[in-house]
N, C-alpha and C positions, 0 to 999 in steps of 0.2 A: 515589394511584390504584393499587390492586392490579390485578395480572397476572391475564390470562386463559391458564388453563392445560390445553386440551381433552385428553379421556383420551390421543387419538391420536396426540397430540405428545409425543414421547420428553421426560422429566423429565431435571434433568442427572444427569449421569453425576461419576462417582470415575474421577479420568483417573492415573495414575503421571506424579508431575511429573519424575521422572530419565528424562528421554526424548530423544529427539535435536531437538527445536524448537528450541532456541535457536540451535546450530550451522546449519540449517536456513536460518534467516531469516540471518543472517550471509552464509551465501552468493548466499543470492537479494538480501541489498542488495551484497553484494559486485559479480554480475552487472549491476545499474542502473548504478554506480559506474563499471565498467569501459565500458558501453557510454556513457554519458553520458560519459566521457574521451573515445573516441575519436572522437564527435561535434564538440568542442572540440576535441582534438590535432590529427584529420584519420591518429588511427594505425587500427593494424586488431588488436588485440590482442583474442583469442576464449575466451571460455570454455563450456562445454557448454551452458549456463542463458543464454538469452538475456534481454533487458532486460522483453521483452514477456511474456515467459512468466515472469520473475521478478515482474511486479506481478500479474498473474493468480494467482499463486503466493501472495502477499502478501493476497489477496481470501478466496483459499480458505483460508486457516487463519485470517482473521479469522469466516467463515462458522460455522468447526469452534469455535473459541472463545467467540466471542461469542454466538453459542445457546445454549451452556454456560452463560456466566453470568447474560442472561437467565434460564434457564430458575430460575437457583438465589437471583436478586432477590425480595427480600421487596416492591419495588413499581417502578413505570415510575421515578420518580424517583432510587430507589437505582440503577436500573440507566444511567440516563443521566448522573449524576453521576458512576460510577463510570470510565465511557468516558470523558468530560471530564475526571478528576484525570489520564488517561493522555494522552490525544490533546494537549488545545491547552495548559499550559504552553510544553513545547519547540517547538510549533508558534509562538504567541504569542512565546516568546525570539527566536526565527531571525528574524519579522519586524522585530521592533523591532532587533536586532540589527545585522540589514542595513541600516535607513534612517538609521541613527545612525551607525554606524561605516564604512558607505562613505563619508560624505561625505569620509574622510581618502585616498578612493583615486581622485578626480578632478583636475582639475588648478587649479593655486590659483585663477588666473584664474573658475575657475567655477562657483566654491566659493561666492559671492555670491548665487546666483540658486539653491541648492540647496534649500532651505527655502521652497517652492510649493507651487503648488495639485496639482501632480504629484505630490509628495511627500506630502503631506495624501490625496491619492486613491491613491496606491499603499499606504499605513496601512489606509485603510478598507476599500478590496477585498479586499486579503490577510485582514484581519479577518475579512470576513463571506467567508470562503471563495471572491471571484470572482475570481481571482488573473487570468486573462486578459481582465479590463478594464481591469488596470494593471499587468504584469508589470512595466517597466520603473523606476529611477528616475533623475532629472533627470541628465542628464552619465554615469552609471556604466555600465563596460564599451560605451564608445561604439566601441573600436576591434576591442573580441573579435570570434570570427564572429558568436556569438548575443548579444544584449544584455539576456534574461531575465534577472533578476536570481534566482530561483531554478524553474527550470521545472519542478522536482519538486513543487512543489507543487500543481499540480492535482487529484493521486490523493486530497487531503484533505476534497474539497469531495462527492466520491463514498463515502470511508470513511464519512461520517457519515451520509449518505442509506445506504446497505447496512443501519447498526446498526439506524437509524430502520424501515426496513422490517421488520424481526426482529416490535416486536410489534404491527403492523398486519397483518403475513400471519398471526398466530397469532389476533388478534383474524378475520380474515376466516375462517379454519377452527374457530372455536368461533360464529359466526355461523351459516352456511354448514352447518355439520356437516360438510363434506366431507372425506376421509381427506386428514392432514397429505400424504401421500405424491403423491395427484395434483395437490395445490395445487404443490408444490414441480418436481414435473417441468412445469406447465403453465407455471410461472416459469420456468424452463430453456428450453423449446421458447419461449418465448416471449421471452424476450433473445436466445436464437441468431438465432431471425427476423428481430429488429432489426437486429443484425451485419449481417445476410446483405444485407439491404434495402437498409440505408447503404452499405454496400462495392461497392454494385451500382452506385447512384446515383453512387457517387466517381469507380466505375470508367469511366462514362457518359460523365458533364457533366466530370471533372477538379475539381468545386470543392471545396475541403482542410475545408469546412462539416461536408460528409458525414462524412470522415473520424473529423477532431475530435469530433463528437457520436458517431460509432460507439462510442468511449472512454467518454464518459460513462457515468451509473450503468445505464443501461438494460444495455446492453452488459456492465457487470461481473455484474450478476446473475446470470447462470449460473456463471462462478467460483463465489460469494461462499456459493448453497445447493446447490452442488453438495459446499461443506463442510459445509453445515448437516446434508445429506444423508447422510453418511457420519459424525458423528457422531452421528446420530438410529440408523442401522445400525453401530455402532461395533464391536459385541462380532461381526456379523456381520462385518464386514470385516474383522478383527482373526481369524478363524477361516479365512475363504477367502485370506488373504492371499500366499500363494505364486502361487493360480489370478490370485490380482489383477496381482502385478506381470507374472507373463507376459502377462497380457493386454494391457494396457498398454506393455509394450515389443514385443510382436505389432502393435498399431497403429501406435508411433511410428515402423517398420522399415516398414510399407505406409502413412505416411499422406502420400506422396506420390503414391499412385495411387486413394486414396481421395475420392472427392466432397464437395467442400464439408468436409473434416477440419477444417479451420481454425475454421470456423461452430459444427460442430454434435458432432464428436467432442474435438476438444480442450479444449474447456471441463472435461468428465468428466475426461480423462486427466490434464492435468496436476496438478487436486487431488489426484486418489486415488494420485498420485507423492509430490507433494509431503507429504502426509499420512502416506503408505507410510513415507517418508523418516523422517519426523518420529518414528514411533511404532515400528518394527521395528527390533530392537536398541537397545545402548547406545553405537553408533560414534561420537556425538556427544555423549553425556551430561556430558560437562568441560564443553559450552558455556553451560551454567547457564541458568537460566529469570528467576532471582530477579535480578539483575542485567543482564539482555538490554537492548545498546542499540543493536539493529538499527534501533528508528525513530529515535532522533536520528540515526543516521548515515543513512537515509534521507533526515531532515529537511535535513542539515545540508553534505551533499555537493559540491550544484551550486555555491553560491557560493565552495564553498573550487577546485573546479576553475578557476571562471573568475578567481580570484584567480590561482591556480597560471601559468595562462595570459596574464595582464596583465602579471605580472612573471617570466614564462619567463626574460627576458635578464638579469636578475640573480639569477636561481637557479641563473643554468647548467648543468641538470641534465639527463641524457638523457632520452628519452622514457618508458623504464622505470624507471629512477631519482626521475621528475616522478611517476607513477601512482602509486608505492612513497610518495611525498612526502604525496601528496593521500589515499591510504587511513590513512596514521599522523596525518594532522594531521585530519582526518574523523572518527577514533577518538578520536583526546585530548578533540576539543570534546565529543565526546559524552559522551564519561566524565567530564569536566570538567559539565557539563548535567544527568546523570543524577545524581554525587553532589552536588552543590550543592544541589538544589532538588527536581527532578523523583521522586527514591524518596523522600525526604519526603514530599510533595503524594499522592504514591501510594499510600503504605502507611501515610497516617493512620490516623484511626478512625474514620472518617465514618458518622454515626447512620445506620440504615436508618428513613429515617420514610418518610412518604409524602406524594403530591400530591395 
């Protein structure tokens, strides 16, 4: 199936890959990492980037990217395969990973009854992306605070709805006719509303429903083209970018006395940061592009925490020592992940045909 490409929709772009992204994402999964520890520890260990604002973070450069290479697929096909040699390997390893190799971390006695219909449905969810209709499996981390076996995994079930929407919104403005630019703010105004809605009703009734679905993909949308958006304006924003960042820290300094910031200004602000980040200078350019394995260490994080946590008493490690422990052993598997399999499967050859 070939790509619908309207005059109005910015064509891709020639981006300079020695840029600071890679260091970029490092730090934003750095942030998840450290907050998702102190959840588990019960420490308070802070850094500038919070967890929230690092997967928002996470949205918008997938928004600035992945419109990108849409836009440079020769068909829907090449470009959803493309997504897939990257996303579900390491996604696929960590599950299988986990249901095979916990069973060495329960207790012998109950080792017996591990291989269920639990086990069998915690496979299949995690598969088909509905990771919270069977986080758990049979006996594992029964005594941690949390018993997910890896809770990061939700944000995965929403990356692939974000890509998928790319060319159904381009199909609806080559329909439509209507200028790329109001479709894209009406999708912004219109996931902030949804926030705004949900967080009302949570704040109401108290039921964590609300909450949970304000997360979902509706909700990220404003991150995710609020990257599309600023690389559709790239060589603009790339020009006004000093007016930008002070705007943007002008807000962050008043957006606690500003209305609803959280709903309807933050969404803009923290891409065109994180973007900023990414694209002005070379402060991070050592952190390489071509070798980046901010996602398996996103992938691959929580389980190694609530390991870290099971066996606290034979690590005997202090609390920043255990942090220290779980960032080095989160990086090996990754690195171990990435060259084994994962930049093979990536950087095949894969035909550009079509569907």
């Amino acid at each position: 199936m070939k790509l619908f490409r309207p005059s109005n929709f910015a064509m891709g772009l020639t981006i300079n890959r020695h840029n600071n992204m890679g260091m970029v994402r490092y730090i934003l999964a750095l942030a998840v990492i450290v907050h998702h520890f102190n959840v588990i520890f019960g420490t308070n260990y802070w850094l500038p980037v919070s967890s929230y604002h690092a997967v928002g973070g996470f949205f918008a450069l997938s928004g600035f990217l992945v419109y990108g290479s849409y836009r440079r697929s020769p068909s829907l096909g090449y470009y959803i395969k493309k997504r897939a040699r990257k996303i579900l390997p390491p996604y696929f390893f960590i599950i299988a990973a986990c249901a095979i190799l916990l069973y060495f971390t329960i207790a012998p006695d109950a080792r017996q009854n591990y291989i269920s219909a639990q086990w069998l449905k915690y496979i299949a969810c995690n598969a088909a992306f509905l990771n919270f209709l069977c986080p758990d499996l049979p006996g594992v981390f029964e005594n941690n605070p949390l018993r997910a076996v890896n809770a990061s995994l939700w944000t995965m079930k929403v990356e692939w709805l974000l890509y998928l929407s790319v060319p159904v919104t381009v199909w609806f403005v080559h329909k439509t006719r209507w200028h790329s630019h109001k479709v894209i703010t009406a999708i912004y105004l219109l996931s902030c509303s949804y926030r705004l809605w949900l967080h009302h009703l949570y704040d109401v009734t108290g039921n964590e429903f609300y909450y949970i679905f304000s997360r979902q993909v509706l909700g990220q949308l404003s991150y995710f083209y609020a990257g599309v958006a600023i690389y559709m304006n790239y060589d603009s924003f790339m020009r006004h970018k000093q007016a930008i960042i002070a705007i943007c820290i002008a807000l962050l300094c008043c957006s606690g006395i500003i209305p609803y910031y959280a709903y309807i200004i933050e969404p803009m602000v923290i891409p065109a940061l994180v973007i900023w980040f990414s694209m002005v200078g070379k402060w991070g350019a050592w952190g390489g592009t071509n070798d980046n394995i901010s996602y398996e260490i996103y992938l691959f994080h929580w389980p190694i925490i609530q390991l870290a946590w099971q066996y606290r008493n034979h690590l005997c490690l202090p609390p920043a020592l255990m942090l220290v422990f779980v960032i080095v052993s989160t990086a090996a598997l990754g690195c171990a992940c990435w060259f084994s399999f994962g930049k093979r499967i990536l950087h095949g050859k894969p035909k550009p045909g079509t569907i």
